[in-house]
N, C-alpha and C positions, 0 to 999 in steps of 0.2 A: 542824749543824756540817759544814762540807767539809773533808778531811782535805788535800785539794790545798793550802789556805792555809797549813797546821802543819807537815805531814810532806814532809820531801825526801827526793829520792833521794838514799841512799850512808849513812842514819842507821844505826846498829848497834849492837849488843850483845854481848857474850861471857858466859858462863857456865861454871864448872869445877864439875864434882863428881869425889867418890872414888864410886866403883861400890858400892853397899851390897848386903848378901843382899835387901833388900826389892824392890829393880830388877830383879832377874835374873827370866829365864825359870822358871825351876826352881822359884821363888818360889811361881810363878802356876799352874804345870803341874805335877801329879807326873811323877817319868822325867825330867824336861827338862835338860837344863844348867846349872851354876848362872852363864851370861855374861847381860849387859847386854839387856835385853827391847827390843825395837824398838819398842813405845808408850812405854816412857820414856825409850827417845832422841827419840823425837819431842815428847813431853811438854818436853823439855828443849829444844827447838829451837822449840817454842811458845812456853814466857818469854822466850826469847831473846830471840825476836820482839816481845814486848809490852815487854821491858824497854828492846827499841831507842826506842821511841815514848811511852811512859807517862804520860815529866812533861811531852808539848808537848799533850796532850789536853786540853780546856778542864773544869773541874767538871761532874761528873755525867757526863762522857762515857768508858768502857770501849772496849778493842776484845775481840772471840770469834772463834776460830778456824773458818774456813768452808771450809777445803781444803788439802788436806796429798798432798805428791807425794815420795817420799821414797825412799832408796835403804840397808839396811842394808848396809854394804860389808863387815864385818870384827866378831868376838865381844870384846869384851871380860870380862876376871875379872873376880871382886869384889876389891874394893882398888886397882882403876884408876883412873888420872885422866886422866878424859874432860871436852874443852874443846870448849862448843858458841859454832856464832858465827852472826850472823842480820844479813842487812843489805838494808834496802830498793832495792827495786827496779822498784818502779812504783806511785805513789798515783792511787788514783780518787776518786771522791767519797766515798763510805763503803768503798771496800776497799784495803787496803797488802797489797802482793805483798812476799816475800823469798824472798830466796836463804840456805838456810841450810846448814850443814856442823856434818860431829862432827869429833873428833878424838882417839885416846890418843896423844900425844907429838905427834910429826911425821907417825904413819899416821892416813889419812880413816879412817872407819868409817862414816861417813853422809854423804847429800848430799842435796840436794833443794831443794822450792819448797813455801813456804805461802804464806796468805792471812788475813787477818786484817778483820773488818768491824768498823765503827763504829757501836758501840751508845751512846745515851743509855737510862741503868741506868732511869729513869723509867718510860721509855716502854713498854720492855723488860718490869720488871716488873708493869705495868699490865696488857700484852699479855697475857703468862700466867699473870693471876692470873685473865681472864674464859674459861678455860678449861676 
């Protein structure tokens, strides 16, 4: 599959959550804070990302996160509602670049660029099952 034929540029996704005790720092780290963890904002800008693209993949075909450039700008509580958005910005043959962003209200909190590759789940699991 080439992703060039399905995925255009400008395709997008949003995503809301409330901030749970189980996302925050504090969660993961004793001492820490109890705000918004920076792998699950990013976590959160990774579906974004797959949910922009999902239903134009053909059967059998996935995409996996292969690069993540990301900026945490600002803490969020727990009981925030944080809106993430993800929108393409360059197809290759097997890789979708985005542009993604966080947000609690109208303040950024994240920004950044991922990357996302095209697996066929077959193949994929063939690969590392002769491992």
């Amino acid at each position: 599959m080439d992703a060039r034929d399905v995925i255009k540029i400008g395709m997008s996704a949003e995503r809301t959550l409330v901030v749970p005790v189980e996302r925050t720092v504090g969660h993961f780290v004793p001492d820490m804070p109890m705000v918004y963890a920076t792998p699950m904002m990013i976590l959160e800008m990774e579906m974004a990302s797959g949910d922009a693209i999902r239903r134009f993949l053909a059967p059998g075909w996935v995409t996996v996160g292969t690069e993540v450039n990301i900026r945490h700008l600002g803490a969020s509580l727990v009981g925030a509602t944080v809106r993430t958005t993800a929108k393409v910005i360059a197809v290759e043959r097997r890789v979708i670049r985005f542009e993604v962003e966080a947000f609690e209200g109208e303040r950024k909190i994240g920004d950044g660029r991922h990357a996302r590759g095209l697996v066929n789940v077959e193949a994929f699991n063939k690969r590392l099952g002769a491992k």
